[in-house]
Legacy VTK file of the C-alpha trace (Angstrom):
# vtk DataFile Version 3.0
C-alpha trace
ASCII
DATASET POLYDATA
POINTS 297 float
3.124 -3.881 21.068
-0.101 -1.672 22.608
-1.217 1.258 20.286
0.505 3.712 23.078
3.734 1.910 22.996
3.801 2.425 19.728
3.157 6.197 19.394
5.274 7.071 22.313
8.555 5.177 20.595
7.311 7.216 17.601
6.879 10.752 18.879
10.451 10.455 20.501
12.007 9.630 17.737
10.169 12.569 15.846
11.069 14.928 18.719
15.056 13.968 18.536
14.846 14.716 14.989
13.428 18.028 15.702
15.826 18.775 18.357
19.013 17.422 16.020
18.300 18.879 13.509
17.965 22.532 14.765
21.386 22.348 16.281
22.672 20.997 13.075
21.086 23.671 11.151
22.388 26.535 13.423
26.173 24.933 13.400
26.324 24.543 9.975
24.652 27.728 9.162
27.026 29.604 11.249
30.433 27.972 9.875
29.445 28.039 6.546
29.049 31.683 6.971
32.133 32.195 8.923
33.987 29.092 6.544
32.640 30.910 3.078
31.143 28.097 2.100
27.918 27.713 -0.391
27.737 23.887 -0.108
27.714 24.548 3.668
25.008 26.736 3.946
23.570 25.127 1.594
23.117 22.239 3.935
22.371 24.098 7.027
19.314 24.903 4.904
18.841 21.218 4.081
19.200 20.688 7.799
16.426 23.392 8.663
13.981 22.152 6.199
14.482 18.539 8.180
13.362 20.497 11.498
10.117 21.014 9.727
9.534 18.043 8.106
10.289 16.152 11.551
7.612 18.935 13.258
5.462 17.805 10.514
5.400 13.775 10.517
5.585 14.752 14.834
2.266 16.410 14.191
0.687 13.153 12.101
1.591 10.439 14.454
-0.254 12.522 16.397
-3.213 12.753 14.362
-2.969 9.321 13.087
-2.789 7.846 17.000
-6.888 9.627 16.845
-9.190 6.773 17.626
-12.002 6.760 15.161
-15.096 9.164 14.866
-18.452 9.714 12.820
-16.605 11.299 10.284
-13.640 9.221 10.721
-14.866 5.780 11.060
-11.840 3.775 9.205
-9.407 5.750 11.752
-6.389 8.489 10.932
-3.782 6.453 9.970
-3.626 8.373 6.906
-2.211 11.282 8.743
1.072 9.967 8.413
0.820 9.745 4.886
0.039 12.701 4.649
2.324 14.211 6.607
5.099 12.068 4.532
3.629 13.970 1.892
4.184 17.717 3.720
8.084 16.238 3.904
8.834 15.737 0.079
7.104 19.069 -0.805
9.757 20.945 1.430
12.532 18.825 0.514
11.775 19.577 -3.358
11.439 23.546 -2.586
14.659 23.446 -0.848
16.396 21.618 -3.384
15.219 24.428 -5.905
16.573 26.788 -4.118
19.647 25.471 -3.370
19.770 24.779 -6.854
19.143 28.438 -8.177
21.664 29.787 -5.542
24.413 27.158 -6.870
24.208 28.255 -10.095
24.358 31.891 -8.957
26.983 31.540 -7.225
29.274 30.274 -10.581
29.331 33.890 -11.702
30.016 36.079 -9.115
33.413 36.654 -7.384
34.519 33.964 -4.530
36.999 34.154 -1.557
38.066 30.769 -0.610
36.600 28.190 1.654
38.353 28.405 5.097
39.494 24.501 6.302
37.432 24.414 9.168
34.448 23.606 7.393
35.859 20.091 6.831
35.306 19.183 10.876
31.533 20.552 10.631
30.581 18.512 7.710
32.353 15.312 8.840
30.173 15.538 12.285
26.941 16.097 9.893
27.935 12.875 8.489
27.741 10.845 11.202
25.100 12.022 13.419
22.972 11.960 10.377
23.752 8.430 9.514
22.972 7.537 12.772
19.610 9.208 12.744
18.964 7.141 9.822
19.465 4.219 11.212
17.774 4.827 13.856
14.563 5.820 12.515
14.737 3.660 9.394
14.635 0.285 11.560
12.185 1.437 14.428
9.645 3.140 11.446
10.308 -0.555 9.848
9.282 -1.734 13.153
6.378 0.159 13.618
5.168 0.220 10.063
4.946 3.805 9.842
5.435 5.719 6.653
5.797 8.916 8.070
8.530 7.531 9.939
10.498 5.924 6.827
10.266 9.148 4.981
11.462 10.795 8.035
14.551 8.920 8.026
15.305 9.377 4.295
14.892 13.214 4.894
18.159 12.018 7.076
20.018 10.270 4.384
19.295 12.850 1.885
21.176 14.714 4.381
24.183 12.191 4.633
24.254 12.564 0.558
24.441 16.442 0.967
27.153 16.518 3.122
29.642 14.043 1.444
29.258 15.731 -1.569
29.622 19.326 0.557
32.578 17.656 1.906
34.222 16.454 -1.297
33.395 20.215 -3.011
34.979 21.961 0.201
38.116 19.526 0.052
38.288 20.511 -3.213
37.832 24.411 -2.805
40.245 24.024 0.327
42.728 22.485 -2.098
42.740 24.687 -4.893
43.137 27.583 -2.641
46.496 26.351 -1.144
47.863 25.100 -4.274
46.535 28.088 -6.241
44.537 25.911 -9.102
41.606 28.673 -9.273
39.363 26.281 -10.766
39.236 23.613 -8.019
37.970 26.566 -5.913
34.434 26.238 -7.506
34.148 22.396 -6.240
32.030 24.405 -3.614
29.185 25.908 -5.498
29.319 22.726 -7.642
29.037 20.343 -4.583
26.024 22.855 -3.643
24.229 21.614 -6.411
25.133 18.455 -6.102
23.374 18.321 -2.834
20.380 20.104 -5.283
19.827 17.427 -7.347
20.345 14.894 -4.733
17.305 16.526 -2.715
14.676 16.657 -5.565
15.971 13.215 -6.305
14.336 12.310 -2.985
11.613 14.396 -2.389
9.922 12.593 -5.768
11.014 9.037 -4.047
8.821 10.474 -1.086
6.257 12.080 -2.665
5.509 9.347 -4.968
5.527 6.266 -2.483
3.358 8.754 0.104
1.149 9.588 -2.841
0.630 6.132 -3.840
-0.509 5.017 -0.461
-2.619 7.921 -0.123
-5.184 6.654 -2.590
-6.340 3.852 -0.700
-3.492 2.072 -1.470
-4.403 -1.921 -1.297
-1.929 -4.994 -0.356
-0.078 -6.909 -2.893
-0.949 -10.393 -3.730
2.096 -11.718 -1.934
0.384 -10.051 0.957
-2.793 -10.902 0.840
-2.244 -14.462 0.064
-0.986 -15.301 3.589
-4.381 -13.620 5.115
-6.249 -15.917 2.503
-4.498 -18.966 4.036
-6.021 -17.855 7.607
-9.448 -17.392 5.881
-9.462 -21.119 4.533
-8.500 -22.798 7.715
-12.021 -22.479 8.425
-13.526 -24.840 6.933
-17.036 -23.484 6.872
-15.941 -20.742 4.509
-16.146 -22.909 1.229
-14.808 -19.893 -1.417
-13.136 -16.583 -1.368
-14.830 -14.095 -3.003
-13.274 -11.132 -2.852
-10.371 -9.778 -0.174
-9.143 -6.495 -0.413
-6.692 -5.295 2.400
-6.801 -0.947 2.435
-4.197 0.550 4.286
-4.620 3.069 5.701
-1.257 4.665 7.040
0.400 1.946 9.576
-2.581 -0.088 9.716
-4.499 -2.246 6.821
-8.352 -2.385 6.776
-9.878 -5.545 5.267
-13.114 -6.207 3.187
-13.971 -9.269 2.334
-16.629 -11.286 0.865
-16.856 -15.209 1.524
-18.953 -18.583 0.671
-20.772 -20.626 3.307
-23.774 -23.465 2.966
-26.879 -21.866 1.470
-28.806 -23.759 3.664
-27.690 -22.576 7.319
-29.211 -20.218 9.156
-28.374 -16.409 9.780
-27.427 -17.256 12.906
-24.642 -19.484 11.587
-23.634 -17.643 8.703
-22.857 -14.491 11.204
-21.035 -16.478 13.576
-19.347 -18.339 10.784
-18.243 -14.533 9.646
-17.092 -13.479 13.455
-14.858 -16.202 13.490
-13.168 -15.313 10.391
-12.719 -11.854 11.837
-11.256 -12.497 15.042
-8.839 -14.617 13.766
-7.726 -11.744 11.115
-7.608 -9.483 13.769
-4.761 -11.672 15.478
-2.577 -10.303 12.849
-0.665 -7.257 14.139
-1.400 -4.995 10.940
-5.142 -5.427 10.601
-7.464 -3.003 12.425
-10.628 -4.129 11.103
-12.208 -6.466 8.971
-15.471 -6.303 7.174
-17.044 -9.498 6.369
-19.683 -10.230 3.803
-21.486 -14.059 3.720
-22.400 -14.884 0.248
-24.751 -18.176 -0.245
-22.175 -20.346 -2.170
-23.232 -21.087 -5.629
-25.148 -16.800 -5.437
-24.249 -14.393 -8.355
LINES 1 298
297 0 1 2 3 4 5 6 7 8 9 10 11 12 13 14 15 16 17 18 19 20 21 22 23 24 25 26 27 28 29 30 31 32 33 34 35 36 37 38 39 40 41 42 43 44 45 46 47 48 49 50 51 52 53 54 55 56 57 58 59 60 61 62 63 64 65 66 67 68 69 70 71 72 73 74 75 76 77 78 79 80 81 82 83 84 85 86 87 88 89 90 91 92 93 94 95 96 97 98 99 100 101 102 103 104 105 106 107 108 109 110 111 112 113 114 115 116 117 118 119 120 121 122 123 124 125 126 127 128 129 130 131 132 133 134 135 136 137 138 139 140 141 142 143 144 145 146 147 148 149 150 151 152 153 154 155 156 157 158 159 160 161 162 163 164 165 166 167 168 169 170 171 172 173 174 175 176 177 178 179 180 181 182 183 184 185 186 187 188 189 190 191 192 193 194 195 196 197 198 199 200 201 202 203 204 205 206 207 208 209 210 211 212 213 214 215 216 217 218 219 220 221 222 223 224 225 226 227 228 229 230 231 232 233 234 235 236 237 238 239 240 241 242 243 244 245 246 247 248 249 250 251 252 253 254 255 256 257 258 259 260 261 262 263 264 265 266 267 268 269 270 271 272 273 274 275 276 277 278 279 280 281 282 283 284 285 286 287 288 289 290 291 292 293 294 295 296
């Protein structure tokens, strides 16, 4: 798949997000106003935060797609990281403040939840799950991180809403058989949905964070690339191989071997030839190739 392929499959899928999400938001929003329902609201703001995370990893696949500069010679793919990042920071503000309100709302006076609240969060449910899927397999696909923490922002979503169902169904409940206390399954669902949000903006945050740092490949990674390397049989040892990735892409440096007693000439070509062949893996932008003398320190 060509670099543009890939960042036009991206960018629509970030743009339906944004799109979904906003007329999720503004549904919800307005039946859980009309409904009385915290744990509705609650995730109409869930919902609205997702409109800005899904603006925000829109915004670093753009970046990231940047071919590299002077001052950006290893490329942008970290954009998406970082905009991965952007997305668990508003996730855990919004589950604070869903949080505080949820609590709040345990000590103040409450009409019930009207039924119709039930049909809204039911149709949250499955256009979010959906979403998920959607955008967990093609980020999957396309190896982007951005995308992947994109699509959990959806499933965090899914989790907010059964448990705003289940709360609602309750409050619904106790207000028609007149058990008083089944009426607060709302506000407690509300925070249900809290936790469940910071819950998954630390997932986020902490995977995005990770690969931030010039994150390098695991040896069950690296190994295959190491196979590839020794096929050559001019390369007599494997110094050193260190794969950085760098947002959807991985950036190699690598050190190898070769007869002390060829000449430059051969050495480099030697070295080009283990690069191009690296470079037939999909996931490797670049590969920087040092020729050691065997037997050197």
């Amino acid at each position: 798949m060509s670099e543009k392929d890939r960042f036009k499959q991206a960018e629509f899928a970030a743009t339906l997000g944004i799109v979904v999400n906003i007329a999720l938001a503004v549904l919800k929003g307005v039946v859980g106003v009309l409904a009385n329902s915290r744990a509705l609201i609650a995730d109409a703001i869930h919902s609205a935060s997702d409109v800005v995370g899904s603006f925000a990893v829109y915004l670093g696949l753009r970046a990231a797609k940047e071919p590299p500069d002077e001052e950006h010679p290893y490329g942008h793919g970290k954009a998406e990281s970082i905009a991965a990042i952007i997305v668990s920071l508003l996730l855990l503000l919004v589950g604070l403040e869903v949080g505080y309100s949820s609590i709040k709302s345990f000590f103040t006076v409450r009409e019930p939840t009207k039924p119709f609240a039930l049909i809204v969060i039911v149709i949250s449910i499955v256009v979010k799950e959906a979403l998920f899927r959607y955008k967990f397999r093609l980020g999957t696909k396309l190896a982007s991180k951005a995308l992947i923490a994109n699509a959990y922002e959806h499933r965090s979503d899914v989790y907010s809403s059964v448990a705003a169902l289940v709360g609602v169904g309750a409050s619904v409940i106790g207000a028609k058989t007149g058990l008083q206390w089944l009426e607060y399954g709302d506000p407690a669902a509300s925070f249900v949905v809290a936790i469940l949000v910071i819950k998954m903006a630390y997932t986020l945050g902490k995977d995005s964070i990770i690969n931030t740092l010039d994150h390098v490949l695991p040896a069950e990674e690296v190994e295959p690339l190491k196979q590839v390397i020794l096929e050559n049989k001019d390369v007599l040892k494997i110094n050193s191989l260190y794969g950085r990735v760098h947002g959807y892409y991985v950036i190699v440096d690598l050190k190898i071997s070769v007869d002390p007693y060829i000449t430059v000439e051969e050495g480099h070509a030697i070295g080009k030839r283990v690069k191009n062949e690296l470079l037939k893996q999909s996931h490797i932008h670049d590969v920087f190739v040092h020729i050691n003398p065997l037997g050197s320190d």
